[in-house]
C-alpha positions as CSV (number, residue, x, y, z in Angstrom):
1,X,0.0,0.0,0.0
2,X,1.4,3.5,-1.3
3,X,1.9,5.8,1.6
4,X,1.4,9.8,1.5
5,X,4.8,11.5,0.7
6,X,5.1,14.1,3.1
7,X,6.1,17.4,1.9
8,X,9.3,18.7,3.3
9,X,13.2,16.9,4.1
10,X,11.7,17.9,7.9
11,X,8.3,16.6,7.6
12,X,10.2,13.3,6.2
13,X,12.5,13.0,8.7
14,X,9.4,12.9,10.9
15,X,7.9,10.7,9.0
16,X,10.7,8.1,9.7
17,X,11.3,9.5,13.6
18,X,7.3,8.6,14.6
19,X,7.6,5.5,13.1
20,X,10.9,4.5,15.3
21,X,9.4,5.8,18.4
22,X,6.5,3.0,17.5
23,X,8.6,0.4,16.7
24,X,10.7,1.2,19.9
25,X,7.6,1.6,22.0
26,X,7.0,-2.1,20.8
27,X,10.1,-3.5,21.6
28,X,9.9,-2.1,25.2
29,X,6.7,-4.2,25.6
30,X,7.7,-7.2,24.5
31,X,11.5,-6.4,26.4
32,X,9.0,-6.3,29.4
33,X,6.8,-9.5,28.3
34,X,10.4,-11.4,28.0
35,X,11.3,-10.8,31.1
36,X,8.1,-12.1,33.2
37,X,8.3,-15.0,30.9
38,X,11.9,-15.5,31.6
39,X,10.6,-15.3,35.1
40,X,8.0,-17.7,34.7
41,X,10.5,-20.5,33.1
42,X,13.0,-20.0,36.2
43,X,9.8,-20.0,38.6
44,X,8.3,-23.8,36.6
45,X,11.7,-25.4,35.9
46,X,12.6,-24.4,39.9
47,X,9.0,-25.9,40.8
48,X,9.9,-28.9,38.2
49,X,13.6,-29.5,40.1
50,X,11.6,-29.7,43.9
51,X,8.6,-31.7,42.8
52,X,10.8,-33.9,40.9
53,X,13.2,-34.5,43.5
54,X,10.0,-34.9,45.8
55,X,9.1,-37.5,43.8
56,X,12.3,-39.6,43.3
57,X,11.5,-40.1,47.2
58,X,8.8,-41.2,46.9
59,X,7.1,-38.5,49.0
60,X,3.4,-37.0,48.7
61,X,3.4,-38.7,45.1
62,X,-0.4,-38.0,44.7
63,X,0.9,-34.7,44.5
64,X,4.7,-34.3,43.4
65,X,4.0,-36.5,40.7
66,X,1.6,-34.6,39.1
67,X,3.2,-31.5,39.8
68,X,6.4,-32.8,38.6
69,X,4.6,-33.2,35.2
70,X,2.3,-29.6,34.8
71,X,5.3,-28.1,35.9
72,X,7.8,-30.1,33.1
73,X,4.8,-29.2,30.6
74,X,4.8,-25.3,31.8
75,X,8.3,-25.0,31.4
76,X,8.7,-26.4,27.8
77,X,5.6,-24.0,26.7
78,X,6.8,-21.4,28.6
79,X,10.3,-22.0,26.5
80,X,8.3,-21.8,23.2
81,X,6.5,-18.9,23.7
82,X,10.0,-17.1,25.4
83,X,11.3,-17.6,22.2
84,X,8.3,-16.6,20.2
85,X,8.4,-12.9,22.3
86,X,12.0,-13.0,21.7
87,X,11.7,-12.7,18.3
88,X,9.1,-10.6,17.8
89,X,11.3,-8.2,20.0
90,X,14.3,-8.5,17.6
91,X,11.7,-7.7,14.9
92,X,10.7,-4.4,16.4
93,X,14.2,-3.4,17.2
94,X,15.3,-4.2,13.0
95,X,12.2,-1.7,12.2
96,X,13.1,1.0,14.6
97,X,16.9,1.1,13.1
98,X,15.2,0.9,9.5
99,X,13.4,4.2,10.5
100,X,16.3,5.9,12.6
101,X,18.3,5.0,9.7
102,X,15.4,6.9,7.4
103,X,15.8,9.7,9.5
104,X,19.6,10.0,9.1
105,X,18.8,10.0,5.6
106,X,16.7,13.2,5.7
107,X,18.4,15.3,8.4
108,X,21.4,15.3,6.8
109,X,23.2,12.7,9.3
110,X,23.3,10.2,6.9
111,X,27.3,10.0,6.8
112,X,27.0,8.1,10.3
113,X,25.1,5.5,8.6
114,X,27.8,2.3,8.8
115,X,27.4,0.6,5.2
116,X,29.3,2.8,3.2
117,X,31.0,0.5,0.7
118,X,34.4,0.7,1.1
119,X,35.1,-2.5,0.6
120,X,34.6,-1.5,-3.3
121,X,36.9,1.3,-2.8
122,X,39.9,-0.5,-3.7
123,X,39.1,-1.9,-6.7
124,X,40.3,-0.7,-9.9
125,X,37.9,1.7,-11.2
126,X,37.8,5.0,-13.5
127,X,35.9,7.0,-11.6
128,X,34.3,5.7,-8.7
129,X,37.4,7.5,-6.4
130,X,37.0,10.9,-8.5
131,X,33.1,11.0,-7.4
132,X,32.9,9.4,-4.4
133,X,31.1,6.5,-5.0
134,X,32.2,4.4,-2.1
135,X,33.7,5.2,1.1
136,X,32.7,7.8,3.7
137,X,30.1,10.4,3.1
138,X,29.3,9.0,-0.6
139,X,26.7,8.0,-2.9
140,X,26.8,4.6,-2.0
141,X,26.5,5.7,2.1
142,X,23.7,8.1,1.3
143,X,21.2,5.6,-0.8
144,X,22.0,2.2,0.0
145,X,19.4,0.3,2.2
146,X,21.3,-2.6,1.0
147,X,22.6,-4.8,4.1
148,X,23.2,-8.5,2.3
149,X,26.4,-9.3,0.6
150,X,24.1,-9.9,-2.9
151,X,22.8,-6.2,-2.6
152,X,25.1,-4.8,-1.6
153,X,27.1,-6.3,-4.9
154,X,24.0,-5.6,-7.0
155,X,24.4,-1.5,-6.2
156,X,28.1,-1.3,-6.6
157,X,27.7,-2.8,-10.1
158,X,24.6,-0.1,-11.3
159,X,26.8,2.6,-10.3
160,X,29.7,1.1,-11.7
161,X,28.2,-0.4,-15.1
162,X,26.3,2.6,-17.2
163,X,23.0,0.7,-18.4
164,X,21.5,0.7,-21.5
165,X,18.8,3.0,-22.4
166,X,16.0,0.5,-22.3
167,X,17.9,-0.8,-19.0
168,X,17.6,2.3,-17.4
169,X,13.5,2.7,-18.3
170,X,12.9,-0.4,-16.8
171,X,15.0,0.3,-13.7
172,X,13.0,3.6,-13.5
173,X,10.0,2.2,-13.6
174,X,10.5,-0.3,-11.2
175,X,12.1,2.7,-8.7
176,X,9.2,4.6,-9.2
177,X,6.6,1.6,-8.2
178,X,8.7,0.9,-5.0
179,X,9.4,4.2,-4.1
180,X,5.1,4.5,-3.2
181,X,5.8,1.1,-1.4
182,X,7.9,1.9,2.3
183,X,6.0,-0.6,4.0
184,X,7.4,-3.4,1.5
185,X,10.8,-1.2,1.6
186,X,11.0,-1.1,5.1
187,X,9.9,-5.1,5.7
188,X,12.6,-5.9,2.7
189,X,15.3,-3.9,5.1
190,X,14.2,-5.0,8.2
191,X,14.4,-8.9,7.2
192,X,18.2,-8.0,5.8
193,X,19.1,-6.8,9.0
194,X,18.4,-10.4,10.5
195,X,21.3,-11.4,8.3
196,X,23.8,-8.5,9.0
197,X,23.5,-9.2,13.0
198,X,21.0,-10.8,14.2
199,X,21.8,-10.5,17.3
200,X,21.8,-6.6,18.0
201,X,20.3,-4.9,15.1
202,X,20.0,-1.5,17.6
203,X,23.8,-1.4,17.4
204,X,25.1,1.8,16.0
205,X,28.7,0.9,15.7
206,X,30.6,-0.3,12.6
207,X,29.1,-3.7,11.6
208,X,30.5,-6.9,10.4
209,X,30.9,-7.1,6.5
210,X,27.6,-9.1,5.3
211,X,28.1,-13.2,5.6
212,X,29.5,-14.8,3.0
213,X,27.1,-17.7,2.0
214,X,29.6,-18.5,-1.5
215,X,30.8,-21.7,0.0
216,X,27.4,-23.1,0.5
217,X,26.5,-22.0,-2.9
218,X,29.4,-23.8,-4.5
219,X,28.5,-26.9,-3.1
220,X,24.6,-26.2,-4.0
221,X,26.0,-26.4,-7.9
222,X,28.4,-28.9,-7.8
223,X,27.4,-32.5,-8.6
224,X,26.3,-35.0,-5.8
225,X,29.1,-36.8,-4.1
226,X,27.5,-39.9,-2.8
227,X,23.8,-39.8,-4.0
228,X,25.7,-41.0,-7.5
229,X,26.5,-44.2,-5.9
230,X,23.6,-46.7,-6.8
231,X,24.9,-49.1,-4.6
232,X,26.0,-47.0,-2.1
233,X,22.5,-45.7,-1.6
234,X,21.1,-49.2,-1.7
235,X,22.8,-50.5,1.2
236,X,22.8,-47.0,3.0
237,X,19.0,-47.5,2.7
238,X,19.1,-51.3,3.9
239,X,22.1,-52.5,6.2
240,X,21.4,-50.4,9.0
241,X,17.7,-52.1,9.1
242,X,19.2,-55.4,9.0
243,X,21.8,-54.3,11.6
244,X,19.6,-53.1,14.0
245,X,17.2,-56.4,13.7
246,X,19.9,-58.7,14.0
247,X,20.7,-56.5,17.2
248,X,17.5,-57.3,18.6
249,X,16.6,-60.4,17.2
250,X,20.1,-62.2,18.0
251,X,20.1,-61.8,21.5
252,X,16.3,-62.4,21.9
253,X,17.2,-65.9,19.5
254,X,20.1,-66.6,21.5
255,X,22.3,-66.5,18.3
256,X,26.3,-65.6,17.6
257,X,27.4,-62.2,18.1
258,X,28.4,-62.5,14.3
259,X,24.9,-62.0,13.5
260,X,24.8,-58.1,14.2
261,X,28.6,-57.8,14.1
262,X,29.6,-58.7,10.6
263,X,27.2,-56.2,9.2
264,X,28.3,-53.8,11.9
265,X,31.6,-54.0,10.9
266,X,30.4,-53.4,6.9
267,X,28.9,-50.0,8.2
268,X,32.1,-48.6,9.8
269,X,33.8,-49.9,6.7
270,X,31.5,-47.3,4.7
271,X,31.8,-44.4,7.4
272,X,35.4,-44.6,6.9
273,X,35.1,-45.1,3.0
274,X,33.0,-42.2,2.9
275,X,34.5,-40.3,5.6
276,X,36.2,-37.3,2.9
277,X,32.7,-36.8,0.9
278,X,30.5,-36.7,4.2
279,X,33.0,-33.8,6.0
280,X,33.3,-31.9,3.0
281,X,29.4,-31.4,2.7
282,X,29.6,-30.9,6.2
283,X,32.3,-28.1,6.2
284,X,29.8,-26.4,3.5
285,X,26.9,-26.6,5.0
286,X,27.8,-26.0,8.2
287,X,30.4,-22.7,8.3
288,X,27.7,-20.2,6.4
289,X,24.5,-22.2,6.9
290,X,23.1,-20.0,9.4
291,X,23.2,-16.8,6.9
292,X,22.2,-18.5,4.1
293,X,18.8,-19.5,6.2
294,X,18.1,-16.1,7.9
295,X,17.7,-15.2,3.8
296,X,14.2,-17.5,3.9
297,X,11.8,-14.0,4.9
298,X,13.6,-12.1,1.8
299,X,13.2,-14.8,-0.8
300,X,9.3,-15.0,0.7
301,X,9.3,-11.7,0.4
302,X,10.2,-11.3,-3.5
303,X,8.1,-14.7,-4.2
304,X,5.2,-12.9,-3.3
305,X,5.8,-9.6,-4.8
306,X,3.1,-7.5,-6.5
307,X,5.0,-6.2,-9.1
308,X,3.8,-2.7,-10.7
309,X,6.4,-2.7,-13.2
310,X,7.6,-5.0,-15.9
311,X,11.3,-5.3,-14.2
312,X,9.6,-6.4,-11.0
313,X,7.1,-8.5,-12.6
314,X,10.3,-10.4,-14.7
315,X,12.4,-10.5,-11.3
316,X,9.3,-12.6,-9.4
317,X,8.5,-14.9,-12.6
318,X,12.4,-15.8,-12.2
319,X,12.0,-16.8,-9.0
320,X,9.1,-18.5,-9.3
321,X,9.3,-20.3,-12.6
322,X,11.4,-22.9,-11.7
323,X,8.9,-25.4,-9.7
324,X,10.5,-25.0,-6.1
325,X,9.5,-21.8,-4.2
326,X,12.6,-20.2,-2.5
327,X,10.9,-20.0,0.5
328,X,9.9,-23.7,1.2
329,X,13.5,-24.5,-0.1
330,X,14.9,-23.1,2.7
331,X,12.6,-24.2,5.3
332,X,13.4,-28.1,3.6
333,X,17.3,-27.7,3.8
334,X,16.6,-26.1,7.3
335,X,15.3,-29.5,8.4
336,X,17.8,-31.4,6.4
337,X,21.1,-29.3,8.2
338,X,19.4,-29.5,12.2
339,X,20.1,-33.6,11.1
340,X,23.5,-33.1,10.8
341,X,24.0,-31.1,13.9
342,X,24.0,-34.0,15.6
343,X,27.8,-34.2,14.5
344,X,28.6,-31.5,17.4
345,X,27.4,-34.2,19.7
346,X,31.0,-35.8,20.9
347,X,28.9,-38.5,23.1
348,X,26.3,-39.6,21.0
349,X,27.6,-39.0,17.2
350,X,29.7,-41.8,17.1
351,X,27.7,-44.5,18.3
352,X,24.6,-43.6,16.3
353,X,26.6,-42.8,13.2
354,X,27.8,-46.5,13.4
355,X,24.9,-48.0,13.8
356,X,22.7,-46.2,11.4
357,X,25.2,-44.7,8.9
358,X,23.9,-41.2,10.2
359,X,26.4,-39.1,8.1
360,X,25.6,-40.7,5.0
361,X,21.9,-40.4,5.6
362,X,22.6,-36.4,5.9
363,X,24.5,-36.2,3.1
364,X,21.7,-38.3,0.9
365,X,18.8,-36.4,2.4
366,X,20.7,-33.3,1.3
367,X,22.0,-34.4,-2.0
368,X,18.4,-34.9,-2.4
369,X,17.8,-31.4,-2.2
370,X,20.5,-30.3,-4.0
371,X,19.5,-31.8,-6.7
372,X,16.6,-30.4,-7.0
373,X,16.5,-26.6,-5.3
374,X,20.5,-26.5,-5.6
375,X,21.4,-25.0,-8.8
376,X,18.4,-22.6,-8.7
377,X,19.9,-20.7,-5.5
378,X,22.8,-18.7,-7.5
379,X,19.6,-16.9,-8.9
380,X,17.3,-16.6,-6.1
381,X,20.0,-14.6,-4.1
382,X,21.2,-12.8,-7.2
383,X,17.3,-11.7,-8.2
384,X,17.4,-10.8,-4.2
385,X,19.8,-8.5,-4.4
386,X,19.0,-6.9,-6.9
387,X,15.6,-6.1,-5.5
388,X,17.6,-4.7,-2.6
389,X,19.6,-2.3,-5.0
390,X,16.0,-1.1,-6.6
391,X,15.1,-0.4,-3.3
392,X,17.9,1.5,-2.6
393,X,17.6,3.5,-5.0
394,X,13.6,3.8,-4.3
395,X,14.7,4.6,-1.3
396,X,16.4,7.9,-2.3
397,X,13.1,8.8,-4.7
398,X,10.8,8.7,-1.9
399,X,12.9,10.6,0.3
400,X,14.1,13.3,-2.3
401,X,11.0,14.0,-4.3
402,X,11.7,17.4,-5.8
403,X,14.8,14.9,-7.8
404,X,14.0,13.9,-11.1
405,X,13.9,11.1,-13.7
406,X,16.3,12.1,-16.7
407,X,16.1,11.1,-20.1
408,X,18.8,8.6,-21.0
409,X,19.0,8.1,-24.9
410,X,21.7,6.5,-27.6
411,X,22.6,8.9,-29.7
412,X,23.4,11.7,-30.4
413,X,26.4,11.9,-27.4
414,X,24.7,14.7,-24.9
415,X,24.1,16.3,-21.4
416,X,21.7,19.0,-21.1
417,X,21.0,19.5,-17.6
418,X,18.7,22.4,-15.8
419,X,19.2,22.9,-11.8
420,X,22.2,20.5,-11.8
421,X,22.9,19.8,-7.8
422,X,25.2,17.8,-6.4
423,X,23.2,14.9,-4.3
424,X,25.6,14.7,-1.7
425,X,25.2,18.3,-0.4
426,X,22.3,18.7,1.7
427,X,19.3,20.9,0.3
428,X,19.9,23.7,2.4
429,X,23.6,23.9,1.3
430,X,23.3,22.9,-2.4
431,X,23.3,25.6,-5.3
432,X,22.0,24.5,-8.8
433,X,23.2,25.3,-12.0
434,X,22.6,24.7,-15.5
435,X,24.5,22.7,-18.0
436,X,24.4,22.2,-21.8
437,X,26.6,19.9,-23.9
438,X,24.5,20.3,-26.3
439,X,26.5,18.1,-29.5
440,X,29.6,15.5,-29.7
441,X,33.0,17.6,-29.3
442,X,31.4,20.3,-27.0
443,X,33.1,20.8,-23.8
444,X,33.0,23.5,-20.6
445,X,36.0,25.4,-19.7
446,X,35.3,26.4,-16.3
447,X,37.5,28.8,-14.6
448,X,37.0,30.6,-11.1
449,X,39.1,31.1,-7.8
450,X,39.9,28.4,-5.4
451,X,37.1,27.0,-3.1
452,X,34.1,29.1,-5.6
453,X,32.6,25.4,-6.7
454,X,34.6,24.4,-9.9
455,X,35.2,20.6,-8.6
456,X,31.8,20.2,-6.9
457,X,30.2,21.2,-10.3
458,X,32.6,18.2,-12.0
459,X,31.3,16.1,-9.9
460,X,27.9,16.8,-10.0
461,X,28.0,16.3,-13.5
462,X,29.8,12.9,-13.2
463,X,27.3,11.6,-10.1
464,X,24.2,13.0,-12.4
465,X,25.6,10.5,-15.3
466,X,26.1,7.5,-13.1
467,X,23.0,7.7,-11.5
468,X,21.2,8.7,-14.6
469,X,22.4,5.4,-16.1
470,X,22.0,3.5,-13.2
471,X,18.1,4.0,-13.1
472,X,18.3,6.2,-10.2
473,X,16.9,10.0,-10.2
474,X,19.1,12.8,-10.4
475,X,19.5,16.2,-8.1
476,X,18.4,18.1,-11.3
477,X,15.2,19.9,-12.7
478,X,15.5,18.4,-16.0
479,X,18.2,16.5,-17.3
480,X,18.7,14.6,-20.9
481,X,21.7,12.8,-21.4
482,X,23.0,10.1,-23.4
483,X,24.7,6.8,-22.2
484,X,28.2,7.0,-21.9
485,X,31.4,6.2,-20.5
486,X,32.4,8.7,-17.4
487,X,36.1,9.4,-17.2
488,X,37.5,11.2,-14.9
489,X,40.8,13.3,-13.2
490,X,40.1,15.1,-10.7
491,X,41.5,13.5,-7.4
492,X,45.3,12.6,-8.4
493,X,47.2,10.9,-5.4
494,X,51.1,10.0,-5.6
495,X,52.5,6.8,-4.0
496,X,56.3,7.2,-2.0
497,X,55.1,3.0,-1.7
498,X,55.6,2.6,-5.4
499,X,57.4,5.6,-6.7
500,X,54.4,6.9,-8.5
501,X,54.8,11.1,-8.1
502,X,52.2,13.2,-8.3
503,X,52.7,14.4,-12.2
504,X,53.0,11.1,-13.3
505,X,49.6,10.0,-11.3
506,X,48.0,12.3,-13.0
507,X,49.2,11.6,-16.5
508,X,48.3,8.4,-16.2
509,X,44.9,9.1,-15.8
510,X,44.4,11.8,-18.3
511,X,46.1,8.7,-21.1
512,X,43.0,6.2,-19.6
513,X,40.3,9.1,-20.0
514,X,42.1,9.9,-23.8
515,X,42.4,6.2,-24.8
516,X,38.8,5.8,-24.1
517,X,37.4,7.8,-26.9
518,X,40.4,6.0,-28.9
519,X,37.9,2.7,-28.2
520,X,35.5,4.1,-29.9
521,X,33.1,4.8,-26.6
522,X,31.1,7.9,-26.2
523,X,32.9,9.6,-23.6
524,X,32.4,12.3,-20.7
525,X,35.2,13.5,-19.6
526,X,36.0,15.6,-16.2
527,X,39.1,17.0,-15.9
528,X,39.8,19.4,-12.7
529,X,42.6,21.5,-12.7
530,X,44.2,19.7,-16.0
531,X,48.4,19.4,-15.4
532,X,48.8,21.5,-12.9
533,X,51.8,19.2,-11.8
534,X,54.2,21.1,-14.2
535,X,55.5,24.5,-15.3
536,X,53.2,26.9,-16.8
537,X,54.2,26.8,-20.5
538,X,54.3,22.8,-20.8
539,X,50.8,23.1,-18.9
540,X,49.5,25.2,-21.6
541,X,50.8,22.7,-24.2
542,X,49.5,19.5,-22.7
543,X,46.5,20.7,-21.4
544,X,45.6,22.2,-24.9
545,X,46.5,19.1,-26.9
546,X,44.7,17.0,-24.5
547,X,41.1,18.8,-25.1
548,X,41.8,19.0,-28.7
549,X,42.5,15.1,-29.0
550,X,39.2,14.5,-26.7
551,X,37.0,17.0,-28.7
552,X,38.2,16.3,-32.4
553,X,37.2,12.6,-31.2
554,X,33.5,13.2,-30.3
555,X,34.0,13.3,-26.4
556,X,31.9,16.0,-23.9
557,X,33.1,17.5,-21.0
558,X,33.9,19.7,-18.6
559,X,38.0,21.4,-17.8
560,X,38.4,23.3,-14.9
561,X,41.8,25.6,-14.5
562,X,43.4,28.3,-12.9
563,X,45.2,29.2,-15.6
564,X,43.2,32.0,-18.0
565,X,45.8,30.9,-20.8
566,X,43.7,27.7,-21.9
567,X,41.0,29.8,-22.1
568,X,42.7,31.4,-25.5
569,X,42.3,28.1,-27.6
570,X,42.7,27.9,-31.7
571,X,39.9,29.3,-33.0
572,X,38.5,26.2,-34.5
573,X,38.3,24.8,-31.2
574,X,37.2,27.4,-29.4
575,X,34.0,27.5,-31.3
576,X,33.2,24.1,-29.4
577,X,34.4,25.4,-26.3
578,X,31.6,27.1,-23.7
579,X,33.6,29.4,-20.8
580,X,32.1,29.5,-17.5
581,X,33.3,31.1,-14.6
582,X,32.6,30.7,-10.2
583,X,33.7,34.1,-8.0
584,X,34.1,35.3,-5.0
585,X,33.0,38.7,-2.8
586,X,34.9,40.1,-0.3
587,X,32.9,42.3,2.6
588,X,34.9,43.4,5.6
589,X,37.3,41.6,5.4
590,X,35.5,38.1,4.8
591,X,35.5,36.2,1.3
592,X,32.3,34.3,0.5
593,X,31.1,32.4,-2.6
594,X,27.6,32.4,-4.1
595,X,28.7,29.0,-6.8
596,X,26.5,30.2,-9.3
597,X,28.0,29.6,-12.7
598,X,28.4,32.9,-15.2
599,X,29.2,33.1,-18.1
600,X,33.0,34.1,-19.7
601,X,36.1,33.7,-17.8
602,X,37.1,34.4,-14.7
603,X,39.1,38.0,-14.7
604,X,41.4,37.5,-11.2
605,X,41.9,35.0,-9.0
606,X,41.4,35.1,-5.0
607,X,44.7,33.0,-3.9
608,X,46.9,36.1,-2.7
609,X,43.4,37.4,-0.4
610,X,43.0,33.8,1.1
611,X,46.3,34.1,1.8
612,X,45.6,37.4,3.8
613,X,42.7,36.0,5.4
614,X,44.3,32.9,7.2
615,X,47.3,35.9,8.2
616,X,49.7,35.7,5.7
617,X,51.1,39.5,4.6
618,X,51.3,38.9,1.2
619,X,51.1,41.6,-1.1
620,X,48.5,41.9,-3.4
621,X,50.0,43.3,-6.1
């Protein structure tokens, strides 16, 4: 059910800070109810452990007896329902941090969330470190509601793999159906928390990385390793009946031990033949198994989706259309596992595993399933996730209404943007601006005095793309754009580690964004403060070749320099070349900034006055 979007970032934040105050309200009730339960066990077992010792006398039995029993019965209810107020607890609590969490989200606290993604941050990418993609305070912090390894996964591969235009509509569409939809949003996070920590899902702190359930899934898809074995599962099936029967009927007949003994021996034969197979499936299904089972309420969840849109409709058909819901899957190889546990026993294990080939009956009964649910998982979680990174993204629609859809197209190469924000700057803070790259081979030159907005408008235009491409809205009034490959320089770091300096970082990545359009891909480049490693004069050169190479080859994009001496470019090129400027005012004594683009190019530069600000008695002439 679709509920009312309120109005303002305020009136959303609370939105979000009612409904944790219910959801906390509920978890103090049944914090209370578990503790006069927990009372109630201590107070039956305690009248269980008197009565019962009363009646191992043999006193009062007419009435120790009895009370032995209701008490026994009390406390084994009592345990049941304990745990059924236990859980519903743990419940609340995963709905009040889904909300607190919303909250964060729309009061501009949202860099305290902990799943920020930086365990993408190290890989190899073009731009993900230029525009913040991963890490502290960025995109993936802000929208991601994503809390299972497969989600999480899912988002990091929209924003770092630009979708194809009919890609994107779908993805919009389905955003736009779940972004109506936070009671389905909110259930969908809630349930993921189970799997992050169950445990403590009020915990503020840095959180474990998601569980890994990749071992369990390799075994789901590999080929059985005894249920292959005709033979095997014949006498699997049979000698521990005939065992057991000769047990019983041999001493009762009076006959040889060698009766029971022979086929006895035969059976510990087979645990030891078998011993490799039946602690390897162990080992799997054992070290993640736990995880992978918490993921049961998700996979219900998506099974019984009411999809609005025709990527949400495909993703629940997927699921589904294999003959084996996801759900009862889980709740079979649930069963099938709690067998197996008794392999922790160190008492009991052994003998029954002799006698009734225990460990190869687990690994048949779940060979079984494997079979027939196991190579369908890979898909279930995958499909999961990416309902999780929808959501996410959903997420960020609901909560930022006044962002908009863009047009993503082929062709022509082009980013025409109106009211061009950066997302990751609160609304209160944020100034828009418009953009036109109108045509292949246009580019910005934006020039403007340090700190007046020339990188945050770089990146706003490289976040827009990748979101834009990723199905998400933008922070925008209008944007059209076509799909393309982002490339970035704009945050250059040297390495004393591997003798990389500074210059050389950055020529490196100005060669990537250049061989790029060499490929043949339609590129949008962002260059910030293009070779300013190097002397002035072999600045001017570079710089000037590199944005001729980049236009001449059909690339859009945006410069941005302190130097005014690219801004006097050939004449030919300059024609395709749209200057821009950011400035400062200075009022007793204090600089400020308005980052509002202008036209034309910046006419002086503020980097002598900052240096008077901070104390410096630098002339300014």
């Amino acid at each position: 059910m679709a509920t009312p979007l309120p109005s303002s970032p305020h009136d959303r934040a609370e939105l979000y800070r009612s409904r944790a105050l219910e959801f906390e309200k509920r978890a103090e009730l049944f914090g209370a109810r578990s503790k006069f339960y927990s009372n109630l066990r201590g107070l039956s077992f305690g009248v269980f452990a008197i009565a019962g010792v009363f009646a191992l006398l043999g006193r009062n039995l007419a009435v120790s007896g009895p009370l032995t029993a209701l008490a026994g019965v009390c406390f084994v209810a009592l345990i049941a329902l304990h745990a059924r107020i236990i859980a519903q607890e743990d419940e609340a609590l995963r709905w009040a941090r889904v909300n607190r969490d919303g909250e964060a989200r729309c009061s501009g606290r949202w860099r305290d969330l902990p799943e920020d993604g930086s365990r993408f941050a190290s890989m190899p990418h073009p731009y993900a470190g230029d525009l913040d993609l991963f890490g502290h305070a960025s995109l993936f912090q802000r929208v991601s509601v994503a809390h299972t390894r497969f989600g999480q996964n899912a988002l990091a591969e929209y924003l770092r793999n630009p979708a194809e235009p009919g890609e994107v509509q779908r993805r919009q569409a389905a955003v736009r159906a779940l972004a109506a939809e936070l009671e389905l949003r909110q259930r969908l996070e809630a349930l993921s928390f189970a799997v992050l920590e169950p445990q403590s899902p009020q915990r503020k702190d840095k959180p474990r990385e998601p569980p890994d359930p990749e071992p369990l899934l390799a075994w789901a898809e590999s080929a059985p390793m005894l249920a292959t074995r005709g033979w095997l599962v014949i006498v699997a099936r049979v000698l521990p009946v005939f065992t057991v029967l000769a047990l019983a009927f041999g001493s009762a007949l009076g006959l040889g031990p060698w009766i029971w003994a022979t086929p006895l021996l035969v059976q510990v034969f087979l645990n030891f033949y078998t011993r490799d197979a039946t602690s390897s499936v162990f080992a799997a299904v054992s070290s993640t198994e736990g995880a992978f089972l918490r993921y049961g309420g998700m996979l219900e969840l998506l099974e019984n989706l009411q999809p609005k849109a025709e990527l949400l409709e495909e993703m629940k058909e997927r699921v589904n259309s294999a003959g084996v819901r996801p759900s009862a899957a889980m709740s079979e190889f649930r069963r099938k596992v709690g067998w197996f546990d008794l392999k922790h026993n160190g008492l009991i294990h052994p003998a029954v595993n002799t006698l009734l080939l225990w460990d190869i009956q687990c690994v048949l009964a779940l060979e079984a399933w494997q079979r027939r649910a196991g190579g369908k998982t890979r898909v279930w979680f995958s499909t999961l996730g990416e309902l999780e990174a929808l959501s996410s993204l959903a997420g960020l629609a609901h909560d930022e209404p006044e962002f908009v859809f863009p047009e993503v197209v082929g062709a022509p190469l082009t980013f025409v943007a109106s009211g061009l924000g950066h997302p990751l700057i609160d609304a209160p803070s944020r100034v828009p601006n418009d953009v036109s790259l109108p045509a292949p081979g246009t580019a910005l030159l934006v020039t403007g005095s340090n700190m007046s907005g020339k990188s945050t408008l770089l990146r706003a235009m490289g976040l827009s793309a990748v979101m834009a491409m990723a199905g998400a809205p933008v922070c925008a009034r209008q944007l059209k754009l076509a799909r393309c490959a982002v490339r970035t320089s704009i945050r250059v770091s040297d390495s004393l580690e591997s003798g990389v300096s500074h210059f050389y970082a950055e020529i490196s990545k100005l060669k990537a964004v250049v061989d790029a359009t060499a490929e043949g891909q339609p590129v949008l480049f962002l260059l910030d403060e293009i070779l300013h490693g190097t002397n002035s004069r072999e600045r001017q050169i570079g710089a000037r070749w590199v944005m001729s190479e980049l236009l001449q080859r059909g690339a859009i994009g945006a410069v941005s320099t302190h130097d005014m001496e690219l801004c006097r470019l050939d004449e030919p090129l300059m024609s395709r070349v749209t200057l821009v400027h950011f400035r400062e005012n200075v009022e007793n004594g204090r600089m400020t900034f308005d980052y509002k683009v202008r036209p034309g190019a910046v006419t002086a530069g503020n980097a002598l006055r900052l240096m008077q600000l901070i104390g410096l008695d630098v002339p300014l002439e």
